[in-house]
DRENGUNU-922564 format. One record per residue: residue in three letters; z negated, x negated, y of N, C-alpha, C, O in turn. Coordinates in nm, 2 decimals. Each point is the difference from the previous one (the first is absolute). Layout:
BEGIN
NODE	ala	Z	X	Y	Z	X	Y	Z	X	Y	Z	X	Y
...
***
This chain:
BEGIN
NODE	unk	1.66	2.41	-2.39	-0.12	-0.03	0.08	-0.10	-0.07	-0.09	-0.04	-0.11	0.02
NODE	unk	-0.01	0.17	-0.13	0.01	-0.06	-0.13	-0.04	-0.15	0.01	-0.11	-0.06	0.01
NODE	unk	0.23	0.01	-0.01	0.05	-0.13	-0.06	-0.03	-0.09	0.14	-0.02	-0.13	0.00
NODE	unk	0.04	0.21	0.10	-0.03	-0.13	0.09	-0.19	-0.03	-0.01	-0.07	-0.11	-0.01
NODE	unk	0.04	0.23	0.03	-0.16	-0.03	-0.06	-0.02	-0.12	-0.10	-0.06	-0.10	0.03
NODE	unk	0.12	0.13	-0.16	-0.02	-0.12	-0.10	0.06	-0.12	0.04	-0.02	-0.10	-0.07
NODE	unk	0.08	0.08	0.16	0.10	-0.12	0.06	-0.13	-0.05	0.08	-0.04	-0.11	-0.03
NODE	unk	-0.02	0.17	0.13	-0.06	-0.02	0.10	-0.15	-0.03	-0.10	-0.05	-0.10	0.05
NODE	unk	-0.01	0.14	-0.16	-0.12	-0.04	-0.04	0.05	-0.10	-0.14	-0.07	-0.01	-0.11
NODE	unk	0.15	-0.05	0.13	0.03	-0.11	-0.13	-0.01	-0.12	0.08	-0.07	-0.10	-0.03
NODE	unk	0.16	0.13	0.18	0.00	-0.13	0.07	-0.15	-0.07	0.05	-0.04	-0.11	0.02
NODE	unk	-0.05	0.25	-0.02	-0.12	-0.04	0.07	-0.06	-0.07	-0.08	-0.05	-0.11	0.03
NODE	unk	0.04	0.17	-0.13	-0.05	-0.01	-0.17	0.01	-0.19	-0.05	-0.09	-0.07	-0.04
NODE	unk	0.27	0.04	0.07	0.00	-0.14	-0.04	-0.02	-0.07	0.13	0.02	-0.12	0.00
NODE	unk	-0.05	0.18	0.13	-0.01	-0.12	0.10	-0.21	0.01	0.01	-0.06	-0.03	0.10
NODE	unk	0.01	0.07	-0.19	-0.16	-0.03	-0.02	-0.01	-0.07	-0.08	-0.08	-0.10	0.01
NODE	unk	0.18	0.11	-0.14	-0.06	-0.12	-0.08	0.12	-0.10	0.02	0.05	-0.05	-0.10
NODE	unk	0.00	0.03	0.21	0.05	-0.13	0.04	-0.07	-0.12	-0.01	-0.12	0.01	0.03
NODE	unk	0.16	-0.13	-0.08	-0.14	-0.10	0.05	0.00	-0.04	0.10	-0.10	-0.05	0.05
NODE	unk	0.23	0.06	0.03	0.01	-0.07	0.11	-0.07	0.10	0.10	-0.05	-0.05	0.10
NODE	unk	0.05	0.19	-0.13	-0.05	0.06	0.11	-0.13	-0.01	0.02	-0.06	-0.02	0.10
NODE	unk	0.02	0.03	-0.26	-0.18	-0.02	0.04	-0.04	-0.14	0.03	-0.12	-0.01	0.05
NODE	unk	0.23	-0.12	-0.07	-0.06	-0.11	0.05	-0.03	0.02	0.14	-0.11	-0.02	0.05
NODE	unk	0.23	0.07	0.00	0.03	0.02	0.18	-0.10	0.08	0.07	-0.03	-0.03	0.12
NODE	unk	-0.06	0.16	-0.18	-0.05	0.06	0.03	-0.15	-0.03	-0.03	-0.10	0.06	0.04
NODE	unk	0.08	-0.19	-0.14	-0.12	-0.02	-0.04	-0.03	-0.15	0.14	-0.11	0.00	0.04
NODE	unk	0.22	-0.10	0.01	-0.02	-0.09	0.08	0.01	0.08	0.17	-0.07	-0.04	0.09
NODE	unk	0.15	0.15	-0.07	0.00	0.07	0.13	-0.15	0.09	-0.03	-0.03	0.04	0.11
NODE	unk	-0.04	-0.02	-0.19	-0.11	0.09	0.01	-0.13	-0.15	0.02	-0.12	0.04	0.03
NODE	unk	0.13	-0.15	-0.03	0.01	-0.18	-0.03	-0.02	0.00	0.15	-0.10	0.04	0.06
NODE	unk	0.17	-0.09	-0.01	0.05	-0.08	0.12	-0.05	0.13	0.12	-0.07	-0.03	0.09
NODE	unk	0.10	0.17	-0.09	-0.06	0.11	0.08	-0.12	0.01	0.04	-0.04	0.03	0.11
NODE	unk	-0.06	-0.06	-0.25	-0.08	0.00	0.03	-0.15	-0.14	0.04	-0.12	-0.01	0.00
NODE	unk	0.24	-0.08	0.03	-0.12	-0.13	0.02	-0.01	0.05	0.14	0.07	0.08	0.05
NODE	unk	-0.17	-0.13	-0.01	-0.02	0.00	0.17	-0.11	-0.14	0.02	-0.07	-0.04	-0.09
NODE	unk	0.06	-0.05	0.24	-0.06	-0.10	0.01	-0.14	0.01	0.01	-0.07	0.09	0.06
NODE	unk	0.02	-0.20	-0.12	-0.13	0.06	0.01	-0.06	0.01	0.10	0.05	-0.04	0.10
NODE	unk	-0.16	0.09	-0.11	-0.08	0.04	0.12	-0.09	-0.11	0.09	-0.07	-0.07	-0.06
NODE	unk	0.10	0.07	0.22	-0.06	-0.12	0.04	-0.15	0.04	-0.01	-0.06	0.11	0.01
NODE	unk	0.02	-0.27	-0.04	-0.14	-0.03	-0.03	-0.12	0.09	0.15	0.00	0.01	0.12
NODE	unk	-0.07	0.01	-0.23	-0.11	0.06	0.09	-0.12	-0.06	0.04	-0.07	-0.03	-0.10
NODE	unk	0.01	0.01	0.22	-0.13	-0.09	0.10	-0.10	0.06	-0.06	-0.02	0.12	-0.02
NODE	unk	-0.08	-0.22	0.00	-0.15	0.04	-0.08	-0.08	0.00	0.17	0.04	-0.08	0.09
NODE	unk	-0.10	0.13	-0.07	-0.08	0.04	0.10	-0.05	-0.10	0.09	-0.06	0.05	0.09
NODE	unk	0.09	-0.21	-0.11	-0.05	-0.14	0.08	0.13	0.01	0.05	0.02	0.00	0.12
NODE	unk	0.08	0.00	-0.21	0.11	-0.03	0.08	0.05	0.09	0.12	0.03	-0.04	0.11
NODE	unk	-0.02	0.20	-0.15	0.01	0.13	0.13	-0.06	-0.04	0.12	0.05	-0.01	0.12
NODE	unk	-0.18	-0.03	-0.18	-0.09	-0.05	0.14	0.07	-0.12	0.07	0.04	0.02	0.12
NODE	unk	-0.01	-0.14	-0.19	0.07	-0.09	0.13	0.12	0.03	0.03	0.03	-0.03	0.12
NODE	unk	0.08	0.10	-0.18	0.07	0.03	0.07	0.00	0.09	0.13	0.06	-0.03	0.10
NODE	unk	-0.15	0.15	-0.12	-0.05	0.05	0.10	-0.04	-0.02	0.13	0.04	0.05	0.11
NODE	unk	-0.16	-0.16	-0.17	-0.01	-0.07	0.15	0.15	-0.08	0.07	0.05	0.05	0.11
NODE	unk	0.01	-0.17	-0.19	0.09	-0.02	0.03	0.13	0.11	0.07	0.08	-0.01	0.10
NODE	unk	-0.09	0.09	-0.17	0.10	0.08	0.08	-0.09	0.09	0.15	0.07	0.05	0.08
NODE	unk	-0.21	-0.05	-0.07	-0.03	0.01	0.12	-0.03	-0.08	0.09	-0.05	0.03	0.11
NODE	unk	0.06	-0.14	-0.14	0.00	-0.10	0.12	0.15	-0.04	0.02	0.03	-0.06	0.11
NODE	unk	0.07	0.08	-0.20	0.18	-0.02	0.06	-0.01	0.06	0.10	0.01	-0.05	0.11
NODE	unk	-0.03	0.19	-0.14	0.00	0.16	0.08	-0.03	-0.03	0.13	0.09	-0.01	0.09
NODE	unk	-0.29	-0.01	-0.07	-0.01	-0.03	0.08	0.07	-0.10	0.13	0.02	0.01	0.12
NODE	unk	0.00	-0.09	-0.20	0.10	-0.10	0.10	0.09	0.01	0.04	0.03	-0.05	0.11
NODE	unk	0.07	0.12	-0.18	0.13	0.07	0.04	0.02	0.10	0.08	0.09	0.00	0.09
NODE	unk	-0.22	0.11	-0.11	0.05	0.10	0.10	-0.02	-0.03	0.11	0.08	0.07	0.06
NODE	unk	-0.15	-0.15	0.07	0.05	0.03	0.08	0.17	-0.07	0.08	0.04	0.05	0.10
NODE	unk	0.02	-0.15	-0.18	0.09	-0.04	-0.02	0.15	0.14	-0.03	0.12	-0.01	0.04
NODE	unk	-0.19	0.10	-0.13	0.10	0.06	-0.09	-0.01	0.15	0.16	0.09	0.07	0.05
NODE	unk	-0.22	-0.06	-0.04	-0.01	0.12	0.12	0.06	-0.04	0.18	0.01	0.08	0.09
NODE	unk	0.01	-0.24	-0.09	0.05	-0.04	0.15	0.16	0.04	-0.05	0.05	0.09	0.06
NODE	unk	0.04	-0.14	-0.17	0.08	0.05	-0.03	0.02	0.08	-0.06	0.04	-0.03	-0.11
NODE	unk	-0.07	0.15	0.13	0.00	0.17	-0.02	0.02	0.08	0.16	0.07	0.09	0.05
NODE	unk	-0.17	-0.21	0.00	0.00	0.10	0.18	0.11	-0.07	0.10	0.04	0.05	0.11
NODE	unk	0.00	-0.16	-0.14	0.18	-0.07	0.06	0.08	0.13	-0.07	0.06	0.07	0.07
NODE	unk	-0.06	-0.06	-0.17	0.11	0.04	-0.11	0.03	0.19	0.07	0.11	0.06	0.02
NODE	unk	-0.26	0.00	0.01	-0.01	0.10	0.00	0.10	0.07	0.12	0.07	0.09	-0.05
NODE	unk	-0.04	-0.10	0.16	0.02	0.03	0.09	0.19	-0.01	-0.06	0.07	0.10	-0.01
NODE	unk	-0.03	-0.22	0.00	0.14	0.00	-0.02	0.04	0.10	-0.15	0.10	0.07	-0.02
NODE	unk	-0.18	-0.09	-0.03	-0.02	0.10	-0.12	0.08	0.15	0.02	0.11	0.05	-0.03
NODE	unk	-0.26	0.00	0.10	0.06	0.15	0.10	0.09	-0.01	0.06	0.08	0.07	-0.05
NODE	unk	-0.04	-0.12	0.12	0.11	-0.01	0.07	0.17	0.01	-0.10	0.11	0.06	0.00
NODE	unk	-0.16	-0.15	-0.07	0.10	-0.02	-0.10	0.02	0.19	-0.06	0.11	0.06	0.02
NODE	unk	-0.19	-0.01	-0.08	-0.05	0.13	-0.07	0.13	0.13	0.10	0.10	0.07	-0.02
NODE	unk	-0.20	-0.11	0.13	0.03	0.08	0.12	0.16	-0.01	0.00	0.08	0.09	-0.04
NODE	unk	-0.05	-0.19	0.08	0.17	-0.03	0.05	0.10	0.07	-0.11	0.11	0.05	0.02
NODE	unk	-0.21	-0.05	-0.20	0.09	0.05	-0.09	0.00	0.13	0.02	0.11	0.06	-0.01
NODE	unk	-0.22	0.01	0.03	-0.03	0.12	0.03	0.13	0.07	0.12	0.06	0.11	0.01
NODE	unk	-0.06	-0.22	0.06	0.05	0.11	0.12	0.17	-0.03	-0.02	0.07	0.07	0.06
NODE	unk	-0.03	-0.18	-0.14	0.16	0.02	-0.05	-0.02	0.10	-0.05	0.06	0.10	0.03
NODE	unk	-0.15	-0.08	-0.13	0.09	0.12	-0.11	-0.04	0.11	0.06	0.07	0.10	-0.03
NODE	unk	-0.16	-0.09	0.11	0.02	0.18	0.08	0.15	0.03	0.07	0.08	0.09	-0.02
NODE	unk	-0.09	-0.23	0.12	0.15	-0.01	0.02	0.12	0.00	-0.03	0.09	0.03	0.09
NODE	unk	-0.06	-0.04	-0.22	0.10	-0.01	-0.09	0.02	0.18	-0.05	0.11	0.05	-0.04
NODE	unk	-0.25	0.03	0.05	-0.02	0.09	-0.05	0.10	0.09	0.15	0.11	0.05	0.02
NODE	unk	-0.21	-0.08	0.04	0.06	0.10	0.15	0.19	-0.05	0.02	0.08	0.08	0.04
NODE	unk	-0.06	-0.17	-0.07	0.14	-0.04	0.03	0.06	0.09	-0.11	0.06	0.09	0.05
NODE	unk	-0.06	-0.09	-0.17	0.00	0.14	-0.13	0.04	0.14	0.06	0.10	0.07	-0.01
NODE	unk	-0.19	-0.07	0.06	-0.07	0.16	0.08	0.11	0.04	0.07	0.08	0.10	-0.02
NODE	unk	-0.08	-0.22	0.13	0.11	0.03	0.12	0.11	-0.02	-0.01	0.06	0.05	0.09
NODE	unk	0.03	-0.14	-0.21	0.12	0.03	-0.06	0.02	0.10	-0.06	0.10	0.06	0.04
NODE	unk	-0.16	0.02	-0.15	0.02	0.11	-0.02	-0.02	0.08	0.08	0.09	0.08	-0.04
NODE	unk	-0.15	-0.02	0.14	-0.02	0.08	0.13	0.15	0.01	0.06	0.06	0.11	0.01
NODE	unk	-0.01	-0.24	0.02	0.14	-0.06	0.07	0.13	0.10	-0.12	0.10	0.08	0.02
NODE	unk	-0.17	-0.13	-0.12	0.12	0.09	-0.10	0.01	0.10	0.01	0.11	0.04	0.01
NODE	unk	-0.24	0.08	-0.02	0.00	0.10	-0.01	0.03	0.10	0.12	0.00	0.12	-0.01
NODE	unk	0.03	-0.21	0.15	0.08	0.06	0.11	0.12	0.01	0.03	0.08	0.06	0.08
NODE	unk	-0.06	-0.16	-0.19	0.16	0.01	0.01	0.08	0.09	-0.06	0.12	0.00	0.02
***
């Protein structure tokens, strides 16, 4: 038992002062740790026009984005519903094949 200990702390021993390992471990600790920089940040003139700009798109869009919400809505439910009532369906058809089995 011994000896596999010293077997097991010689190998560790020569794979630290590997060079290749610490090259490997010095470029993977390298390349792990870059990350992209960080997008630039708006000084306070600029927040403001985008702002506005993005409330006047807004404006203009919604009632465009809200007529198609209220076409949409109706087939929507429906849609919801229809799925709804297969799979209750599918459930009770379950039900009543095992029921069928369990009479026989």
């Amino acid at each position: 038992m011994s000896t596999f200990k010293n077997i097991i702390g010689s190998n560790q021993q020569s794979a630290i002062n590997n060079p290749f390992f610490l090259l490997f471990t010095f470029y993977f600790l390298l390349f792990a740790s870059c990350t992209a920089d960080p997008p630039p940040t708006l000084n306070y003139k600029d927040r403001e026009m985008v702002d506005s700009l993005f409330r006047k798109e807004v404006s203009t869009m919604k009632p465009i984005l809200d007529s198609l919400c209220n076409m949409r809505h109706d087939s929507a439910v429906q849609h919801k519903v229809d799925s709804m009532i297969k799979e209750r369906q599918s459930e009770i058809d379950i039900y009543l094949e095992r029921i069928k089995q369990e009479q026989q």
